[in-house]
N, C-alpha and C positions, 0 to 999 in steps of 0.2 A: 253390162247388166249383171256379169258375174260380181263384180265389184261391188255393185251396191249392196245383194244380197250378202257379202260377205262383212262389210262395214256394217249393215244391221244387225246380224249375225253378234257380232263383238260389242255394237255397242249397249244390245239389250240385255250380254249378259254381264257387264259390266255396271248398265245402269240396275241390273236385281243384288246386285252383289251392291252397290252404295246407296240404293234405296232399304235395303231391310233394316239398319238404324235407323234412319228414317221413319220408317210405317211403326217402330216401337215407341217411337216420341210422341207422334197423330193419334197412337192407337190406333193405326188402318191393321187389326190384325182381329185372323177370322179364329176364334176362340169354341173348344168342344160345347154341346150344351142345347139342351131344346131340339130341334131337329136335325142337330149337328154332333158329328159322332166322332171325328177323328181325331188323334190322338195328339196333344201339346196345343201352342198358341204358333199359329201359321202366318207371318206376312202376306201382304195380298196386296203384294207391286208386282205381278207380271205384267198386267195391262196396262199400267203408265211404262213398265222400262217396253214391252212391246211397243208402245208409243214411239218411245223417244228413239229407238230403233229404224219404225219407219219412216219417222221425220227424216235421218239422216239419209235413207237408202233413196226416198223418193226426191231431197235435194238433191243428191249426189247425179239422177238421173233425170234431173230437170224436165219432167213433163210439157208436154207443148202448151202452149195458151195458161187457162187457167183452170186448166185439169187439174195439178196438182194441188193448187192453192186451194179449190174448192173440196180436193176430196179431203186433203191433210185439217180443214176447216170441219170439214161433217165429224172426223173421225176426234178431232179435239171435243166435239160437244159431247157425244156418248163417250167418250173417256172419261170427261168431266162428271159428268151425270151418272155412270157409274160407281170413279170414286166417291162420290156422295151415295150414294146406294151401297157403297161396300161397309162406309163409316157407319150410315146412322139409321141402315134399314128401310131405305122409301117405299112407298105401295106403288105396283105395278102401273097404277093411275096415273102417278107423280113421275114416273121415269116416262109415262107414252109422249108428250107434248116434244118433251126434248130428244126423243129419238124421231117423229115427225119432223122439229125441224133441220136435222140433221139429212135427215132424205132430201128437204127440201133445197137446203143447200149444195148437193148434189146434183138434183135436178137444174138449177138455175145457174151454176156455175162450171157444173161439168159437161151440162146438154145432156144429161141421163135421161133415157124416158123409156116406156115399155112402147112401139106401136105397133107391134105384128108377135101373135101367139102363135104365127102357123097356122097346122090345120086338124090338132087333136082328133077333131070330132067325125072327119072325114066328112065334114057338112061344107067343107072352102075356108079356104085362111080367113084366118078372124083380124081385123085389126083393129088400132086406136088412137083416136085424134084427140085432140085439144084436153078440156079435164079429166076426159076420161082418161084421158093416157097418165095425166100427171098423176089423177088419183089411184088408177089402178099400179101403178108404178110405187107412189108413196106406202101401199097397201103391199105388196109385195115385201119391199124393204124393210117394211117397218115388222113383217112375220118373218121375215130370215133374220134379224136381228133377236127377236127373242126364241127363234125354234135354236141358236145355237149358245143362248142362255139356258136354257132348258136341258140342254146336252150337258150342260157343264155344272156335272154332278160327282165325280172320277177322277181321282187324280191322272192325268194327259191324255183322258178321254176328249174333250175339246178340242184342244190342242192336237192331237193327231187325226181325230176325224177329218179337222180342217186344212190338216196338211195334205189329206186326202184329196181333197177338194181341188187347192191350188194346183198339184203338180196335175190333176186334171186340167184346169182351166189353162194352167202355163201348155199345157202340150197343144191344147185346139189355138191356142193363141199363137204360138211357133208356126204351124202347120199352115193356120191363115194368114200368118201375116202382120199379126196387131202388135206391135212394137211397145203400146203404153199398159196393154193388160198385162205383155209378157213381163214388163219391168215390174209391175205392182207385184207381180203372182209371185218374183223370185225376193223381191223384197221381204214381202210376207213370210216367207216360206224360211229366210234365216232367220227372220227373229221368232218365228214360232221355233224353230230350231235349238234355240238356246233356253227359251223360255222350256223346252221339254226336260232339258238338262236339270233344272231345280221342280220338276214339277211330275216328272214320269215315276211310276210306282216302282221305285228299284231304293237298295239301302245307301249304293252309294250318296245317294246327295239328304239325306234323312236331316242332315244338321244343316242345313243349307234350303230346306224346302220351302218354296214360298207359291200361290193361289194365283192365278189369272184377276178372279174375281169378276164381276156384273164389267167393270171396266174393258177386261179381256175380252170376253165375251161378247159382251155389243159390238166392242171394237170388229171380231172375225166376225160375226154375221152381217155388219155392214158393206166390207170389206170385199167379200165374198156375194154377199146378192148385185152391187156393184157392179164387179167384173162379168159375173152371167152376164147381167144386164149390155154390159160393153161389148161384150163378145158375139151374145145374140141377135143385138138389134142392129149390128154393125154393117150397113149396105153390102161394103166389098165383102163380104163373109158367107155363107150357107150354114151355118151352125146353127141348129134350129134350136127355139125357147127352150123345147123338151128334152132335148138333149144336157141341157145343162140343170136339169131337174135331178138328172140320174145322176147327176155330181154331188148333189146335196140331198142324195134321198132319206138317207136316215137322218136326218136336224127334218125332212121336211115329212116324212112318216111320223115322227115323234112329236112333231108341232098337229097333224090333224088329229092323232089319237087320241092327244092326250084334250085338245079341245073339246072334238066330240064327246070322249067318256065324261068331262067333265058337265060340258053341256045336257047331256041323256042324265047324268046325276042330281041337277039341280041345284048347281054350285056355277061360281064365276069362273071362267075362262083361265083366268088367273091364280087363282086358288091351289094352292100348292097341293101334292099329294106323294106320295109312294110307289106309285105306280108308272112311273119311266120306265124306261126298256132296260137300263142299269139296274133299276130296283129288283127288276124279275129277273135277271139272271143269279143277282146276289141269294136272292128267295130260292134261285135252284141249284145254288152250293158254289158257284163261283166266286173269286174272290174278287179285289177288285183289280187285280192286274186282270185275271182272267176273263173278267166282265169287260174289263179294256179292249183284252184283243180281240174277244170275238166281235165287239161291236165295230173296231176297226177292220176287220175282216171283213165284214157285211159291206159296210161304206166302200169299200175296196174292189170286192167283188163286182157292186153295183155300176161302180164309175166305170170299171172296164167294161161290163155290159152298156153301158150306156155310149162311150167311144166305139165301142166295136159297130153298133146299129148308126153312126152319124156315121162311120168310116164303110157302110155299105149300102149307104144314104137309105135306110130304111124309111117308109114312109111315117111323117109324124105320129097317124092314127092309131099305127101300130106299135111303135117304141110306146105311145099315152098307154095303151092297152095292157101294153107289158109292165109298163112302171105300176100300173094299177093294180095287176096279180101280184107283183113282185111285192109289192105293200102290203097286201094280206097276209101274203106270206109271213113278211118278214112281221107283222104284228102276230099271228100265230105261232109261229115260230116261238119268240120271246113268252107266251103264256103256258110255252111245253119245250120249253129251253131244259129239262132234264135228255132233253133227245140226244140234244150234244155230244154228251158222254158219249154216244154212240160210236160219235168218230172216233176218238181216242183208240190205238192201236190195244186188241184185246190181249191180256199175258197168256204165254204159252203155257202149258201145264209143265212143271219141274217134273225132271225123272231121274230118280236115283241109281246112278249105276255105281258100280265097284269102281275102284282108284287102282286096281291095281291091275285087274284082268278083264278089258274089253271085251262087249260081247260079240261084236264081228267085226273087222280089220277097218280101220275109220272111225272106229266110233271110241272114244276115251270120256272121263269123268269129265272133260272139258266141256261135254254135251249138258252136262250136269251145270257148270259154272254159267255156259252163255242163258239157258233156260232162264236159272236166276238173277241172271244182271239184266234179262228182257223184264221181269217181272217189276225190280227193282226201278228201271224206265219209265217203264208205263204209271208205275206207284208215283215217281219221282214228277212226273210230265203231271201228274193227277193234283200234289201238292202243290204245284206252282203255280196251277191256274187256279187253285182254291186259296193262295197267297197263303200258304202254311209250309214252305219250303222248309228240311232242315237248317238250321244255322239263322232264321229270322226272328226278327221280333215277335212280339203278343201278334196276331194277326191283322192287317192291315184293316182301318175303320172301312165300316160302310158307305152309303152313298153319300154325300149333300145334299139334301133334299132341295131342286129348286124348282120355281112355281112353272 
């Protein structure tokens, strides 16, 4: 398994490095302007070289039956349908049919289906047969595919939330047992791996930087609803639905918010806005590295709260309960994201002593020097997650607005 992931690993960052001539010939390239703020013209091949990545990791690992051929098949349609949505702009309308049938293919070729939610409600396990199951299933997939479009607003926002995710799903997959999740999860996980290398907010790769895009994107949230899916409904398994909600809770916070507020506004579903959980941290002085991490911090935090409650088999109704406050939270939280700052370690107050004569035995002008270099920390820790560090560029652009 190790193997595979590290063969995807090389060959996605290889296939970004001979695609970006490429995407300048197509014009697949994501250009400042309109609700696009960043700075030069950006290739936008992560998501075919993440492709061509796990094509090779998940041959390499030969899935049983026609597991792999149907998922490596869903995962070609939304790649496709992306990069046509990265080229020429489609409406959210025009990308839904071929992300349906991408689930669908899934379901028909992988045996994917949702039939057991648990028992959230503390009313008795809920379950689900015949259409209901496909459609509640295809209704699933087809909202995890766009809540981790929605994410990917950041430069390796996406990409690392979703790395989040996997070494989640790869660890309940270890633990239980499930030999084909754990292969996809480590798959996944080196070509998102490399894809971060040209795509994380840092200056090293600045000449080299290239976008996941709608491609990328769809690709992780299929990917990703997937494997819950696999791991959940998997007989030999105890891993409950809920449990793997708290893996994707922030793509699945930021998919109800941003619906609901839009729905209460009287706008479509779809309708793009400013108001992502990225947008309100940028609104409260973060930069965008800094709006990265916290939001990775969050996903982070969450996934261990959510492993920690499967790991002491807590009852479904009450992990639902918690993932429920934990949601409010974390949506208030993001509307009074100046809180933050809070944590930041507060500067000590400087204190001038003499250099030459100590005022009691211990105590030297050096007391004087560490004051100021805590000061100088905390300033320095302050600039860096406002993405204004000494020695960088103009400051890093704002969010990408996506719908």
């Amino acid at each position: 398994m190790v193997l595979e992931a590290v063969a995807s690993f090389f060959v996605c960052a290889l296939a970004i490095l001979a695609l970006r001539p490429l995407a300048k010939a197509v014009d697949l390239i994501d250009r400042p302007g309109g609700r696009k703020s960043h700075h030069g013209e950006v290739p936008v091949v992560g998501g075919l070289a993440m492709f061509i990545g796990v094509v090779l990791g998940i041959g390499l690992g030969r899935l049983p039956g026609t597991v792999g051929g149907a998922y490596l098949a869903a995962c070609a349609i939304v790649v496709a349908v992306g990069l046509v949505d990265d080229r020429f702009n489609l409406s959210p309308w025009t990308r839904l049919p071929g992300q349906i049938a991408a689930t669908l293919v899934l379901i028909a070729g992988a045996g994917v289906a949702v039939t057991s939610l648990g028992n959230p409600f503390a009313l008795g396990p809920i379950t689900l047969a015949g259409y209901a199951s496909v459609g509640f299933t295809v209704l699933v997939m087809t909202a995890a595919i766009n809540a981790f479009n929605m994410l990917d607003g950041l430069d390796g926002l996406a990409g690392s939330v979703s790395l989040v995710s996997l070494l989640g799903i790869g660890y309940l997959s270890w633990t239980a047992g499930l030999p084909v999740a754990l292969s996809v999860s480590l798959v996944l996980v080196g070509a998102i791996c490399a894809f971060l290398m040209f795509n994380s907010p840092i200056r090293l790769n600045r000449g080299v930087r290239c976008f996941m895009g709608d491609a990328g994107s769809t690709l992780l949230g299929l990917s990703i609803a997937w494997l819950c899916v696999e791991i959940s409904q998997n007989p030999r398994t105890h891993v409950s639905a809920v449990t793997t909600l708290w893996l994707v809770a922030v793509p699945l916070y930021e998919l109800l918010w941003s619906t609901a507020r839009r729905i209460v506004r009287g706008v479509s579903p779809f309708q793009a806005d400013r108001d992502h959980f990225h947008h309100l941290l940028l609104k409260a002085g973060f930069g965008v590295r800094g709006a990265s991490l916290a939001l990775v911090a969050v996903s982070a935090i969450l996934s261990c709260i959510g492993l920690a409650l499967d790991q002491f088999r807590v009852a479904d109704s009450v992990s639902f309960l918690m993932l429920v406050v934990f949601g409010v939270a974390t949506i208030s939280l993001m509307y009074r994201a100046t809180l933050l700052w809070l944590l930041l370690p507060k500067p000590r107050p400087s204190v001038e002593l003499p250099a030459a004569a100590p005022s009691r035995p211990g105590l030297t002008a050096a007391g004087h020097v560490h004051h100021k270099a805590s000061n100088r920390t905390r300033g320095l820790t302050v600039a860096v997650l406002q993405g204004n560090e000494p020695g960088a560029r103009d400051r890093q652009p704002p969010a990408r607005p996506h719908a």
